[in-house]
C-alpha positions in Angstrom: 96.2 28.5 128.3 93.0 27.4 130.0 92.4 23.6 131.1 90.6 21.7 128.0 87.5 20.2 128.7 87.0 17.4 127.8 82.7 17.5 128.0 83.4 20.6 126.2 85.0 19.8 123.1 82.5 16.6 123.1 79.7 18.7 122.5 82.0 20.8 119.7 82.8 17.5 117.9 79.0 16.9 118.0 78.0 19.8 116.4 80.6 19.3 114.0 79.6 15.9 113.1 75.7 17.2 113.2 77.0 19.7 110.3 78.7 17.0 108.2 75.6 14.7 108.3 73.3 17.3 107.2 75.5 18.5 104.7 75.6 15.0 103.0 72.0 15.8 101.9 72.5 18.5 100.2 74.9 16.3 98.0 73.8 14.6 94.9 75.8 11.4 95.0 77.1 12.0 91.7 78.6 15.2 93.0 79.6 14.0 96.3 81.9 11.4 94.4 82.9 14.3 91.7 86.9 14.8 92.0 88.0 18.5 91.4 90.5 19.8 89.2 94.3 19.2 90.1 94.4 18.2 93.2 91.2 19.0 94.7 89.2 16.3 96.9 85.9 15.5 96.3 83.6 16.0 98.6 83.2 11.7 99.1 87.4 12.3 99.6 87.1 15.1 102.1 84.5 12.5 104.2 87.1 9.9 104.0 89.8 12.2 105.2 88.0 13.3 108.3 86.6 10.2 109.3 90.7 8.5 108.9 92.1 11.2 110.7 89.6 10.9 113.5 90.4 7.3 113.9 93.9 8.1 114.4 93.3 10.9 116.8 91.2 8.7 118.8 94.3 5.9 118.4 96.5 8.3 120.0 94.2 9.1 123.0 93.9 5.4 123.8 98.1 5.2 123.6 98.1 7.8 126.0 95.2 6.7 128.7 96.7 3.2 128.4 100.3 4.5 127.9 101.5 2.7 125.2 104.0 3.9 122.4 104.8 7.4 124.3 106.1 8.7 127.7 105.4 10.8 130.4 105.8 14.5 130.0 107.6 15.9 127.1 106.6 19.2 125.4 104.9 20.4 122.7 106.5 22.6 119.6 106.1 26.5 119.1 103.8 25.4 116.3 101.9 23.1 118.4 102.0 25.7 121.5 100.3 28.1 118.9 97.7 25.9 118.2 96.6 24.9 121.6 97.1 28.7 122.6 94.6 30.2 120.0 92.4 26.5 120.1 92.6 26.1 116.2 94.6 25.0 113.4 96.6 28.3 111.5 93.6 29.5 109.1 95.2 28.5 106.0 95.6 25.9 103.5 98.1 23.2 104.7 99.8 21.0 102.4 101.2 17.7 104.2 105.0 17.0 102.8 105.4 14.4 100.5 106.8 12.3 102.9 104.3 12.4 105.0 101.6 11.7 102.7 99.8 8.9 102.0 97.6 7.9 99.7 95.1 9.8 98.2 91.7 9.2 100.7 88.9 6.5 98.4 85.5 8.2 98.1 82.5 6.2 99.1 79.1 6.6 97.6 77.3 8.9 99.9 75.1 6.8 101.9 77.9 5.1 103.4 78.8 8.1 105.4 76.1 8.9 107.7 76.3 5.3 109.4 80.3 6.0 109.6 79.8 9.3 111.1 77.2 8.1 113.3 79.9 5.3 114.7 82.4 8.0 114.9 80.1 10.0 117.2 80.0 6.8 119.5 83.4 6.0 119.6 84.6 10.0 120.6 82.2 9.6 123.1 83.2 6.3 124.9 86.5 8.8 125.0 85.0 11.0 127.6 84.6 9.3 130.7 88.5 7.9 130.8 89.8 11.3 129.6 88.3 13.0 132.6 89.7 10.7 135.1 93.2 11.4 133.0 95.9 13.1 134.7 97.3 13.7 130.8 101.5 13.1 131.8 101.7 10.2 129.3 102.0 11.4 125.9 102.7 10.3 122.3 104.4 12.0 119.6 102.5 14.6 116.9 104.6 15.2 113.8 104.3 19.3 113.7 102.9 19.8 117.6 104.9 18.0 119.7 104.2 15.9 122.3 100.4 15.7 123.3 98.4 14.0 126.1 95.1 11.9 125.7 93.2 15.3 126.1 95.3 17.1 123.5 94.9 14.6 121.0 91.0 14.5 121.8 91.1 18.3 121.3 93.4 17.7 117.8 90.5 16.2 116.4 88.0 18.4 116.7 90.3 21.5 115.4 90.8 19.2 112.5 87.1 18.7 111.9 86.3 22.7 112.2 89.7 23.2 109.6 88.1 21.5 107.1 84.6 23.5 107.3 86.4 26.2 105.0 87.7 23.3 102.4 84.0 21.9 102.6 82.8 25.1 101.7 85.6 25.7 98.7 84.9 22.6 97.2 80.9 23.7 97.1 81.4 26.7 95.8 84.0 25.4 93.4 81.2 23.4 92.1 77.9 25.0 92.3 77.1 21.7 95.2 
């Protein structure tokens, strides 16, 4: 596998935050809080989704640079080997186990987004100068990958903001947005 960047997948997780602001236009807010059928988000759900996870991803690289709540070394899964090998989440729907799951994620109305996303941008960035100084041997525990460094984790969340590109673009489609 080649050596993460972590400059690299900065300027990924900025275009992917770039999509997800501009998207929000394109949005009424009575759509954007609209819950689908079954179990299907709404869009205001899928915002809220990304934005917790991200939070927790960037928890996890701040464990690991100040190594807290991990170890050093420790390896990752086949599953999680897979995913760092081919740089993406597997390209299907994945349901979380029960047990796992929390909640379902609160809608805002949709202007609250664009400041949030706009403080998650910041926050991912204030990431980059400790990661690259990171020798990435301390590591904290991911439920299906295994055990991940600071850099792994920081790579984690931008495959988990490109997964959901294809749910964003269900739930449009799914209703005419």
């Amino acid at each position: 596998m080649e050596m993460l960047n972590p400059q690299i997948i900065l300027k990924q997780l900025e275009v992917l935050l770039d999509h997800y602001q501009r998207k929000i236009a394109d949005y009424t807010p009575e759509n954007f809080v609209k819950p689908g059928t079954g179990e299907e988000w709404s869009m205001g759900q899928l915002y809220t989704h990304l934005l917790d996870s991200s939070q927790f991803f960037r928890y996890q690289v701040r464990c690991c640079l100040q190594q807290e709540k991990g170890q050093e070394g420790g390896d990752k899964t086949d599953a999680g080997e897979n995913m760092y090998q081919y740089e993406s989440f597997p390209p299907i729907k994945i349901k979380i186990p029960e047990a796992w799951r929390g909640a379902d994620p609160i809608a805002q109305a949709r202007e609250a987004y664009p400041p949030r996303l706009e403080e998650e941008r910041h926050k991912l960035t204030l990431l980059l100068a400790p990661l690259q100084t990171d020798a990435g041997v301390y590591k904290t525990f991911h439920q299906v990958c295994g055990w991940l460094n600071g850099l792994e984790w920081f790579k984690m969340a931008e495959m988990h903001w490109r997964h959901h590109l294809r749910q964003q673009e269900e739930i449009e489609k799914g209703r005419d947005l």
